[in-house]
C-alpha positions as a printed NumPy array, in Angstrom:
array([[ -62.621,  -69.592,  138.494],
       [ -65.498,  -69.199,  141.025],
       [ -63.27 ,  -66.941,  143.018],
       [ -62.341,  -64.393,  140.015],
       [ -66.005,  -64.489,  138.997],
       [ -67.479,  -63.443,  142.756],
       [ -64.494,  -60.782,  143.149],
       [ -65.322,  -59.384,  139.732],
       [ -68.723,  -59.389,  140.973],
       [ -68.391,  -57.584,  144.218],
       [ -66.51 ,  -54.418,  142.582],
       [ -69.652,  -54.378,  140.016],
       [ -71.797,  -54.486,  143.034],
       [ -70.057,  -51.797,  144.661],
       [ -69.809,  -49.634,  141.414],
       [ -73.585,  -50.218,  140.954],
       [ -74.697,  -48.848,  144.246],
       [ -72.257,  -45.861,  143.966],
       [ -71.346,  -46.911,  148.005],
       [ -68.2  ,  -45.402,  149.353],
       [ -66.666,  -45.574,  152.973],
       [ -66.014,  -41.957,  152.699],
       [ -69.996,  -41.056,  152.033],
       [ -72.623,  -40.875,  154.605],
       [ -74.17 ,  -44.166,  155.745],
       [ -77.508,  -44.259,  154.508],
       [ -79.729,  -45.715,  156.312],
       [ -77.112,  -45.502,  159.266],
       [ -76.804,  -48.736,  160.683],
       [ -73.38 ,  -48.199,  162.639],
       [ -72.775,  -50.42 ,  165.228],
       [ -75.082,  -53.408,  164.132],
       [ -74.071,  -56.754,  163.258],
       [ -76.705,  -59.086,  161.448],
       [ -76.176,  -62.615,  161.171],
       [ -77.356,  -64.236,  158.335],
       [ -77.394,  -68.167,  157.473],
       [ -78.02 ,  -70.03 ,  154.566],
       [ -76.596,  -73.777,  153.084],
       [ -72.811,  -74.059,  152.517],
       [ -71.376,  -71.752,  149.461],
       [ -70.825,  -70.863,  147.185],
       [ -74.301,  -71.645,  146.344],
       [ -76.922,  -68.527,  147.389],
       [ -74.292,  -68.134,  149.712],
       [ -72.065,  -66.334,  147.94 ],
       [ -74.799,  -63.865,  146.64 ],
       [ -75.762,  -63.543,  150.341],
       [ -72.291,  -62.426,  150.957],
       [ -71.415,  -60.461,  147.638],
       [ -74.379,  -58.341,  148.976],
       [ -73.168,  -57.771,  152.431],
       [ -70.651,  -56.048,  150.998],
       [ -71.8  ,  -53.505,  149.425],
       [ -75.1  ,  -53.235,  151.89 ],
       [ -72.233,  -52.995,  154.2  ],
       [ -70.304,  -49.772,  152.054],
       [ -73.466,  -48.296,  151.881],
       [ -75.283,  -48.929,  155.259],
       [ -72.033,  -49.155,  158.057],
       [ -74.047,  -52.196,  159.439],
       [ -72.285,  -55.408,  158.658],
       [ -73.182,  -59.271,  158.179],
       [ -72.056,  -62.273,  159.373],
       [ -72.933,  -64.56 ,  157.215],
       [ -73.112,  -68.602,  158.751],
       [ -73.   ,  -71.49 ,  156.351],
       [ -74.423,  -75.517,  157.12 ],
       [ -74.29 ,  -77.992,  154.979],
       [ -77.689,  -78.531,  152.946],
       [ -78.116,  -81.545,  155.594],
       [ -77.849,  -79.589,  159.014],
       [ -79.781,  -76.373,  157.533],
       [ -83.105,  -76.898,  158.128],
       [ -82.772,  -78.726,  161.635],
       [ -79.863,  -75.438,  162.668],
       [ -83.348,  -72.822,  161.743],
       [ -85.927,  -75.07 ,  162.97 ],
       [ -84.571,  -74.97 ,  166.612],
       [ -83.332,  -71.591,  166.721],
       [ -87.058,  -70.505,  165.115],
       [ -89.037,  -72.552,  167.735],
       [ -86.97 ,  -71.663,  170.908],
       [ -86.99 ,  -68.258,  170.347],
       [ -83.202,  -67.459,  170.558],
       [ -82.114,  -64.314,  168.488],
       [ -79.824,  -66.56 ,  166.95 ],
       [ -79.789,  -65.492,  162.793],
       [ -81.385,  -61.964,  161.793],
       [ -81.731,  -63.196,  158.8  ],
       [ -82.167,  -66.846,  157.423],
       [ -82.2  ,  -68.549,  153.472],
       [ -84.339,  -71.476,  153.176],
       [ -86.025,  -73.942,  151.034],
       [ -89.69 ,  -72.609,  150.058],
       [ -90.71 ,  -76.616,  150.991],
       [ -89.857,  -75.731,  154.176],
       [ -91.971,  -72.311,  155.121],
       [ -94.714,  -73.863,  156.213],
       [ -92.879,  -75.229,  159.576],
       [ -91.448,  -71.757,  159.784],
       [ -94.39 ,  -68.985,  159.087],
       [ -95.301,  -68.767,  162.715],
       [ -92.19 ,  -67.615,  163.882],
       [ -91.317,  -65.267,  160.782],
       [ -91.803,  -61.233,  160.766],
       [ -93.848,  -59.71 ,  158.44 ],
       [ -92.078,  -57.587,  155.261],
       [ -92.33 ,  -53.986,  155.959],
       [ -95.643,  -52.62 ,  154.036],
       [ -93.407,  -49.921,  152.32 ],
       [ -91.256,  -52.883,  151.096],
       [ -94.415,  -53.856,  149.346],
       [ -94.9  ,  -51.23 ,  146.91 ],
       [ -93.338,  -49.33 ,  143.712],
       [ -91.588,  -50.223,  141.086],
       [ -88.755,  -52.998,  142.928],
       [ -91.907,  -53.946,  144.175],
       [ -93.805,  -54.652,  140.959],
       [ -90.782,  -55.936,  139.132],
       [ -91.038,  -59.368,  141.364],
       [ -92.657,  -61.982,  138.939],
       [ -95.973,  -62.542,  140.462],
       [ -95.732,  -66.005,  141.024],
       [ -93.255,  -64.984,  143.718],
       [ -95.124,  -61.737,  144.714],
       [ -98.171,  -63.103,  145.072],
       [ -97.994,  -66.704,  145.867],
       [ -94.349,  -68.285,  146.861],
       [ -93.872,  -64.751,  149.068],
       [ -96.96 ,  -65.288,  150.752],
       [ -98.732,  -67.305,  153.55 ],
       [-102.28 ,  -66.921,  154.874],
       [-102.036,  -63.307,  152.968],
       [ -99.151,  -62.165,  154.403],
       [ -95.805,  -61.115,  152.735],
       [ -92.95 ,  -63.398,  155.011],
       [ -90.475,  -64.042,  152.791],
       [ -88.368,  -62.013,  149.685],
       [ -87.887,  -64.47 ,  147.208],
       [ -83.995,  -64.25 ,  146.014],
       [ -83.713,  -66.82 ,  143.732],
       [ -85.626,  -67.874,  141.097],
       [ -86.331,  -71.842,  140.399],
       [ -88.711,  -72.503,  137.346],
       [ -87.432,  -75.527,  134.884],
       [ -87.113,  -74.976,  131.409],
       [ -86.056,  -76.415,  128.093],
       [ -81.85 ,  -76.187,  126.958],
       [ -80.753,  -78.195,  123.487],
       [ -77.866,  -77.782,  121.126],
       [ -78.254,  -74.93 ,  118.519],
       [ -75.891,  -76.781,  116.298],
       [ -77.302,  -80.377,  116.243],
       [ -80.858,  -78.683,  115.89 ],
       [ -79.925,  -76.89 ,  112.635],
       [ -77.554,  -78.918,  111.173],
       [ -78.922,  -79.755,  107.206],
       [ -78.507,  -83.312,  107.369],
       [ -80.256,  -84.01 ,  110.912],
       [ -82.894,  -81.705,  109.844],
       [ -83.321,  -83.869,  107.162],
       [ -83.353,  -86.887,  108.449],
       [ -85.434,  -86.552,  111.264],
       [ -88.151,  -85.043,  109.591],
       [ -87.805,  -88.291,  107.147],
       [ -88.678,  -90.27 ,  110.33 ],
       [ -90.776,  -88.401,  112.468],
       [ -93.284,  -86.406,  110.054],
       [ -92.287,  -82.778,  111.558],
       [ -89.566,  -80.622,  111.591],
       [ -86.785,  -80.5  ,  114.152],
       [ -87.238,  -77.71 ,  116.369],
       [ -87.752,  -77.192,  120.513],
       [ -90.42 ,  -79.525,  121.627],
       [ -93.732,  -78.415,  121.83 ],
       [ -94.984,  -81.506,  123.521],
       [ -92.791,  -84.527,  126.203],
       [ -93.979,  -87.303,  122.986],
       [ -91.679,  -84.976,  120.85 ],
       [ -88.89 ,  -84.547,  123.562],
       [ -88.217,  -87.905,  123.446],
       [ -88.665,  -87.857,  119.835],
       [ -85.994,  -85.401,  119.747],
       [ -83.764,  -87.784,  122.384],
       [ -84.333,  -91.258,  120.682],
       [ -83.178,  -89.095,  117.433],
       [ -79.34 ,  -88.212,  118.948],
       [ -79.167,  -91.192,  120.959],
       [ -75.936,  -91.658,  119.123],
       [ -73.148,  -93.132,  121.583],
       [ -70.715,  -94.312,  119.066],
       [ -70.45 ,  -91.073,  118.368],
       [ -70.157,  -90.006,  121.801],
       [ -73.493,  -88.886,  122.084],
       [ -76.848,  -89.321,  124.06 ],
       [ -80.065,  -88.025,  123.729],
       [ -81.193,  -85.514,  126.969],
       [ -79.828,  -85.821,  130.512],
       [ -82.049,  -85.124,  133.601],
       [ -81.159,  -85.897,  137.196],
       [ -82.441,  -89.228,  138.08 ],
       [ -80.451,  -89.81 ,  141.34 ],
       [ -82.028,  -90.471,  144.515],
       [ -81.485,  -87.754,  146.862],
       [ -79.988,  -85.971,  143.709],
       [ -82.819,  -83.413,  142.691],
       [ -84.519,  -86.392,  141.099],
       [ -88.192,  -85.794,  142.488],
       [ -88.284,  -82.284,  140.87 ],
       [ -87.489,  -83.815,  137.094],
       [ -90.202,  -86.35 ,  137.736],
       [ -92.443,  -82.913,  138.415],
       [ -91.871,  -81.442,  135.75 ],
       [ -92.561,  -84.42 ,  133.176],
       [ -95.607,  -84.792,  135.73 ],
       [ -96.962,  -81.089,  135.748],
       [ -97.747,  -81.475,  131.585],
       [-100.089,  -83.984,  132.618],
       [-101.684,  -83.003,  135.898],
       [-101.764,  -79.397,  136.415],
       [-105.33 ,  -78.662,  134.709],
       [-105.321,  -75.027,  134.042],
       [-109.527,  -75.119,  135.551],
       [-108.365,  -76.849,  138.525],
       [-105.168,  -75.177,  140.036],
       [-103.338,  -76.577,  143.227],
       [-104.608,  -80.248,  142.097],
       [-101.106,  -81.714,  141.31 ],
       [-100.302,  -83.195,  144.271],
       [-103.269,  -83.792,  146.233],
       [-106.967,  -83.381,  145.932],
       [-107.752,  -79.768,  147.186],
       [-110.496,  -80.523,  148.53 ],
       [-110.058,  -83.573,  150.366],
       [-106.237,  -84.136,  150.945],
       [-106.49 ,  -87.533,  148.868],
       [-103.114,  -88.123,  147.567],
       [-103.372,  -87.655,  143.707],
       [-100.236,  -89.562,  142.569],
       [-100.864,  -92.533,  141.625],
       [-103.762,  -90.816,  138.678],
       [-103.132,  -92.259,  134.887],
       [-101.283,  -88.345,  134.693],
       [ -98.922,  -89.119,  137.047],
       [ -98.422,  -92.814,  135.142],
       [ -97.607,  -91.391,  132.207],
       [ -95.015,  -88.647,  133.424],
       [ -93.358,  -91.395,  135.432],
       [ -93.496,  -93.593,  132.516],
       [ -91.875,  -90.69 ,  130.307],
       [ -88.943,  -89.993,  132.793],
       [ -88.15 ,  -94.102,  132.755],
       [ -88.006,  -93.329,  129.176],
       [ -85.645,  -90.296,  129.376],
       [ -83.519,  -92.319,  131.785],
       [ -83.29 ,  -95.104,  128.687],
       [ -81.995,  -92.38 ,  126.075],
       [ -79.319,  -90.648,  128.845],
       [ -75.671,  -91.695,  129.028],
       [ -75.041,  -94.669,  130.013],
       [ -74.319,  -93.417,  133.79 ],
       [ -77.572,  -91.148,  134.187],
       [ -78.76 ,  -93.221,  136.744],
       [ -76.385,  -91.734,  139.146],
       [ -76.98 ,  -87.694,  137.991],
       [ -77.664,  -85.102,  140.363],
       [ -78.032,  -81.707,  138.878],
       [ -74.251,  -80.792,  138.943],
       [ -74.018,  -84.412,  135.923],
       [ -76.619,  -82.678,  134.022],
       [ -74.681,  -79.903,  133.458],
       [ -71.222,  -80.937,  133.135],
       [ -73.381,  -83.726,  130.482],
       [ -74.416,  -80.578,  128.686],
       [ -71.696,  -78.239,  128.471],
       [ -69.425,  -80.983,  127.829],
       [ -71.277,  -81.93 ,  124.556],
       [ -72.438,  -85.267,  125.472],
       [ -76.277,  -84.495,  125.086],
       [ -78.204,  -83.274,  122.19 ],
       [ -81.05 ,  -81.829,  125.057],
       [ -81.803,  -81.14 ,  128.497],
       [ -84.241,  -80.053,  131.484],
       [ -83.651,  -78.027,  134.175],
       [ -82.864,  -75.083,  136.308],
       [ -81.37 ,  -71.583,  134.818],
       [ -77.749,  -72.885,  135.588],
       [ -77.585,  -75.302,  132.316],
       [ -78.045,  -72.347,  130.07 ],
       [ -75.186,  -69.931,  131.735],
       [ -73.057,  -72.782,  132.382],
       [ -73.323,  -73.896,  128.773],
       [ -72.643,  -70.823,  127.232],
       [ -69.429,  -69.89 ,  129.334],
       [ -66.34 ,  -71.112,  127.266],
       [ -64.271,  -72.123,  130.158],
       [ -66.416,  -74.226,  131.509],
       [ -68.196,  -75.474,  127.931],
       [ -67.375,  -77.115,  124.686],
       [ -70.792,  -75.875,  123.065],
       [ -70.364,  -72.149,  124.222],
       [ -72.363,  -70.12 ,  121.141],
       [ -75.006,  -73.036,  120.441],
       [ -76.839,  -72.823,  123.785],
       [ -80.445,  -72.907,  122.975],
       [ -83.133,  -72.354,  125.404],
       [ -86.889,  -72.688,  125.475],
       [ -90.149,  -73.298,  127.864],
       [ -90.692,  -76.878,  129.189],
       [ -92.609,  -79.496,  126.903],
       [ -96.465,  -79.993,  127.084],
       [ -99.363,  -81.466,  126.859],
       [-102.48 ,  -80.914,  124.749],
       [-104.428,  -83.736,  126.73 ],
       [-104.443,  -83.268,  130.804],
       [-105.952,  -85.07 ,  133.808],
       [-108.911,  -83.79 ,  134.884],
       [-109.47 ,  -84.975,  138.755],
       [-112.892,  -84.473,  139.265],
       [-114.037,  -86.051,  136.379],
       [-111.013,  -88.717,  136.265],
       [-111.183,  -88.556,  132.796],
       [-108.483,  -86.953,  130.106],
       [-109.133,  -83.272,  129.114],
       [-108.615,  -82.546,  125.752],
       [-107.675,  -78.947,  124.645],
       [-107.259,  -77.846,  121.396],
       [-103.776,  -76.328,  121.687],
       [-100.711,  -77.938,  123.752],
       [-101.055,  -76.057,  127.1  ],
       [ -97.593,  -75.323,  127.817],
       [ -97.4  ,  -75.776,  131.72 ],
       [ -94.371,  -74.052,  133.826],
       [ -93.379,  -76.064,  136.917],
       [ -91.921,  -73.96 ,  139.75 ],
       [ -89.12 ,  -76.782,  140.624],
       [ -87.864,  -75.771,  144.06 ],
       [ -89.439,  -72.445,  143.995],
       [ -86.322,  -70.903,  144.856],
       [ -85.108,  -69.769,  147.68 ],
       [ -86.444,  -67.12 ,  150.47 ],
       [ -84.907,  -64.905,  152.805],
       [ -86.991,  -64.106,  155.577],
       [ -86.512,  -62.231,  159.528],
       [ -87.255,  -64.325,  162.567],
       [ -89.726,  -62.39 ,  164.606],
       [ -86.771,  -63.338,  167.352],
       [ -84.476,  -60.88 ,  165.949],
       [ -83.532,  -57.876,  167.628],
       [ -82.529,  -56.052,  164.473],
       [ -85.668,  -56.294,  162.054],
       [ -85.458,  -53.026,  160.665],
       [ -81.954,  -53.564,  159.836],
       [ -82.587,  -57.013,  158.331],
       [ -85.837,  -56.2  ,  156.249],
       [ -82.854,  -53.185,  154.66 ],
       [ -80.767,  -55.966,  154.147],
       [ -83.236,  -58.267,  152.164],
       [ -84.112,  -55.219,  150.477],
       [ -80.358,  -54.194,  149.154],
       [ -80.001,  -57.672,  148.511],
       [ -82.862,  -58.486,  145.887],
       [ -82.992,  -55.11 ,  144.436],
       [ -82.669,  -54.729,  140.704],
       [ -79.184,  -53.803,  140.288],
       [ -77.442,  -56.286,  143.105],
       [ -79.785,  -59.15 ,  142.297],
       [ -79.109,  -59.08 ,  138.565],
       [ -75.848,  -59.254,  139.312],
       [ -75.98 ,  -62.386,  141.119],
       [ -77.923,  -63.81 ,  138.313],
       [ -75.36 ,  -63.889,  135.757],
       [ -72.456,  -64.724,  138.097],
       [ -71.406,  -67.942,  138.305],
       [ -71.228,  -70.279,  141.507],
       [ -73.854,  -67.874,  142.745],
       [ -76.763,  -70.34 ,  141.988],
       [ -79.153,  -67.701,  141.256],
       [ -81.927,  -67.61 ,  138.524],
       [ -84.232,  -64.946,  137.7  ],
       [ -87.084,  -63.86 ,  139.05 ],
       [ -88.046,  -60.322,  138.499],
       [ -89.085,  -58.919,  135.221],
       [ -86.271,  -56.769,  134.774],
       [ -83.744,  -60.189,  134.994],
       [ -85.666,  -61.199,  131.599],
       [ -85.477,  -58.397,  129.384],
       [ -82.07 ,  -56.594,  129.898],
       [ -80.478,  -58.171,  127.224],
       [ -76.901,  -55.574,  128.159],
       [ -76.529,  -57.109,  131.256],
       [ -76.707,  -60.75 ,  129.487],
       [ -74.953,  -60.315,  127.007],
       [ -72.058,  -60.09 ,  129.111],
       [ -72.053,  -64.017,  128.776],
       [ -74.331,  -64.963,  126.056],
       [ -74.076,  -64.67 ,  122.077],
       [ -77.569,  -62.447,  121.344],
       [ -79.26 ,  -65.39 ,  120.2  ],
       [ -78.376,  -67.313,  123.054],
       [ -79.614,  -64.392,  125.33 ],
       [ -82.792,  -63.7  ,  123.262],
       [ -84.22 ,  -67.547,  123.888],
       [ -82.356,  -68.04 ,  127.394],
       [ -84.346,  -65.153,  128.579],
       [ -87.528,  -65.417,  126.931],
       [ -87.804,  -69.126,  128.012],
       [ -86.863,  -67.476,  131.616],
       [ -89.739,  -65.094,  131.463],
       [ -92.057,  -67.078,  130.297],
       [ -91.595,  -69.801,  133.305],
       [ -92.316,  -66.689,  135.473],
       [ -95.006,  -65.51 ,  133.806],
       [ -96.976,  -68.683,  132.25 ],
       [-100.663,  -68.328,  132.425],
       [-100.333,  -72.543,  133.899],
       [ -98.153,  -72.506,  136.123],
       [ -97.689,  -75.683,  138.911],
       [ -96.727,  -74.699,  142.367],
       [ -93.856,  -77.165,  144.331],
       [ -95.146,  -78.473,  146.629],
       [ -94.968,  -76.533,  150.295],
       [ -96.178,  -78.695,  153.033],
       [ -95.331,  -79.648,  157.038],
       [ -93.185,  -82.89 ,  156.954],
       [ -92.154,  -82.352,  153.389],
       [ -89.104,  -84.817,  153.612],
       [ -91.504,  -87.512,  154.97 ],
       [ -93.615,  -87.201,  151.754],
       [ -90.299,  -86.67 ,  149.259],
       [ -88.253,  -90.003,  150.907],
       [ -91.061,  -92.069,  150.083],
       [ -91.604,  -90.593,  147.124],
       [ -87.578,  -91.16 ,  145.993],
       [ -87.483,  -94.494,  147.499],
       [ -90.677,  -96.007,  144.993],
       [ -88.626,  -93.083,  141.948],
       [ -85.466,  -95.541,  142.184],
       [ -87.078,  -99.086,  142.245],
       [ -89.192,  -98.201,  139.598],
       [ -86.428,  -96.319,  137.467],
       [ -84.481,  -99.696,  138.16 ],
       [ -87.057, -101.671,  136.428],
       [ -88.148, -103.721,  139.587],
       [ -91.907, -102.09 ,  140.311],
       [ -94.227, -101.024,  137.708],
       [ -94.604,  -96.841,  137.331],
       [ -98.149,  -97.768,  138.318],
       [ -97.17 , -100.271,  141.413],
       [ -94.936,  -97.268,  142.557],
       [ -97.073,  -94.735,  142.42 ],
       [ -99.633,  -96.532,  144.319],
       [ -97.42 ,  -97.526,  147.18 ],
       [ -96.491,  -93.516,  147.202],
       [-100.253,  -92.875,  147.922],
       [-100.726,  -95.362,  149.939],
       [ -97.825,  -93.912,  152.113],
       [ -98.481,  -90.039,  151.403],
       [-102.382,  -91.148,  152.863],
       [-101.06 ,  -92.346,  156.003],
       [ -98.539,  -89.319,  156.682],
       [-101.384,  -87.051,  156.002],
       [-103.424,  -88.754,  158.678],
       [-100.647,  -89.028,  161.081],
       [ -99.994,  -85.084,  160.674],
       [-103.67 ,  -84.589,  160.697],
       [-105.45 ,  -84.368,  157.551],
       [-107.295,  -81.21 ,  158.106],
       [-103.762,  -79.384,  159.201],
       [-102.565,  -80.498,  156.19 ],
       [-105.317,  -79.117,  153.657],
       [-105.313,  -76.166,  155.071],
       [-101.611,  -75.759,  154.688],
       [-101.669,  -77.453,  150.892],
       [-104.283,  -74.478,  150.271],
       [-102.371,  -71.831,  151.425],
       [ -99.307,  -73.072,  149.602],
       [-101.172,  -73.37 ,  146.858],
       [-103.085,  -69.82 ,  146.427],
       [-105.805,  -71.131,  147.353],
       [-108.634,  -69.85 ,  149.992],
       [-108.887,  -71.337,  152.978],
       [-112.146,  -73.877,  153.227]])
């Protein structure tokens, strides 16, 4: 199915650009071959090559484009980036992992960074995930914000509208806040009837850290006090172990509780197959639920795919005071899970022009929306125009479905509070003992708040050991802010 889907792709992509072997190349790139490398397909590969395809129709350059498992990625760029080999013109990475790589990247062209393409880019990629030390190194070409999926069905069925607003004082609708989320879950936690209430990933090394984020990010992500989510700002004191991050942690145990019975053991790929096969009333997540839900070969609730922002909060953790904010609306906070992936130009490669063009052709407007509503792609939106053509969604969605998929897409994009990932040098060291505390305490054998501790107490040292200053002035720059 993947196959028929990326074929029927490529001849859009080459009707799109109007490219044609028998019309001038333009810009003539005859005679150069870029190489291009990025985790193992189809998965951002596959838009990496669907676009060499018709960059190559339209340019005469081609691309070879190099695969490695997720596992052998990072440590394949790393070397090739710090020996200076020309080895890849052209390299797709994980946003955590920039800051290793920003000293050995090119810089976009400047005319890349103007006019309308240019503007289109959500700004939270423009101006912040693009961007290190205020300079443009990366084009982001997939877009990674979680957001909110449920059933259309279950949610406006008479009798469960009914009934739950005979139990819980409000009506059924999207949650505005995580206490009604789980509201909502407890409510369909049905499994005699062969359904559960949400699904999340809660899986070590299975995505797991990113769901805990984004129950986290409600609590933490004060809109006075960006960039505070993860550590102190000013100081580089781990902030993960504050009564916010309790009570997210506390909230995903919960989840876990009111998954099927297997949840435990979900990665990303379980909490969609959970959701398009019917066996969950709600969900969290990346893009990917929504469009995999609503195709009917791969879904049993195709036509009732819902979509909305994440959950949140209207009381959040203020750090400096250490005391809870209270706001008089819930501040609905977007979490940038992942970030989504970059292309970027080693300043090693011999063929920058070339590989900027490529970039360029390959998160335009027309080949990059494209991507985003072809499956086994793995891209997401992130430019305006991905949110509000409702024609080129409507290839796969019912109009209702399309109207709330991309309006919950636009607004994680555009949120006034919006939680950066976090981007910092020896990322994995931070995340594995982060995921190792996750499971025991998702197992029931440390407290949220005994976890959570030992992950500061850990995330201090590693700081230390990397150098503490090194670090906040990285954790700054990832996070927007000015340099101290």
């Amino acid at each position: 199915m993947r196959r028929s889907l990326l074929t029927t792709a490529a001849a859009g992509l080459f009707a799109m650009t109007g490219a044609s072997s028998a019309l001038a190349c333009d810009p003539d790139y005859t005679g150069i071959t870029l190489t291009a490398t990025t985790q193992t397909g189809p998965y951002i590969a596959s838009a990496l090559q669907l676009a060499a395809k018709g960059w190559s129709e339209k340019t005469c350059g081609k691309v070879n484009v190099v695969e490695f498992p997720w596992s052998e990625l990072y440590p394949k760029i790393v070397t090739s980036l710090t020996s200076g080999e020309d080895t890849f013109d052209v390299i797709a990475f994980a946003p955590a992992w920039a800051p290793d790589f920003t000293d050995y990247l090119s810089e976009m062209p400047k005319a890349m960074q103007s006019g309308p393409d240019w503007e289109d880019i959500a700004p939270v990629y423009r101006e912040q995930l693009m961007v290190w030390n205020g300079k443009v190194l990366s084009q982001t070409m997939d877009g990674d914000a979680h957001t909110y999926s449920y059933r259309i069905d279950l949610f406006e069925k008479p009798e469960n509208q009914t009934a739950f607003k005979a139990k819980y004082g409000y009506d059924l609708a999207p949650p505005k806040t995580w206490k009604q989320y789980l509201d909502i879950a407890e409510f369909f936690q049905q499994p005699a009837n062969g359904l559960w209430g949400t699904a999340e990933a809660f899986r070590r090394g299975g995505q797991q850290f990113w769901f805990l984020f984004s129950h986290v990010a409600g609590y933490t992500s004060h809109p006075d006090h960006p960039g505070a989510m993860f550590f102190d700002p000013d100081t580089m004191d781990a902030q993960v172990n504050n009564p916010g991050w309790v009570r997210g942690l506390e909230e995903y145990i919960k989840a876990s509780k009111l998954a099927p019975p297997n949840a435990l053991n979900f990665s990303f790929g379980e909490v969609n197959a959970a959701f398009a096969g019917g066996q969950v009333a709600e969900s969290i997540g990346w893009g990917d639920t929504g469009v995999i839900g609503a195709d009917p070969k791969q879904s049993k609730v195709a036509g009732n795919v819902g979509s909305a922002s994440l959950p949140g909060s209207d009381e959040i953790w203020n750090y400096k005071t250490k005391k809870w904010d209270k706001f008089d609306n819930v501040v609905q906070t977007s979490f940038m899970a992942f970030g989504g992936w970059q292309a970027a130009v080693p300043a090693s490669s011999k063929n920058q022009d070339a590989a900027w063009d490529y970039i360029k052709f390959l998160s335009s407007p027309a080949v990059s929306g494209q991507a985003a509503i072809t499956g086994g792609t793995g891209v997401n939106p992130y430019r305006i125009s991905h949110t509000t053509n409702t024609e080129l969604w409507s290839k796969i969605f019912s109009p209702r479905e399309a109207k709330e998929y991309l309006g919950a897409q636009k607004d994680a994009v555009t949120a006034k509070n919006t939680a950066l990932d976090m981007r910092l040098p020896g990322y994995f060291s931070y995340t594995e003992i982060l995921e190792i505390e996750l499971s025991k305490a998702l197992a029931g054998e440390v407290t949220p708040q005994q976890a959570l501790d030992t992950v500061a107490e850990g995330w201090n040292k590693l700081t230390d050991d990397f150098g503490r200053d090194k670090q906040l002035a990285a954790y700054r720059s990832s996070m927007g802010l000015p340099a101290k």
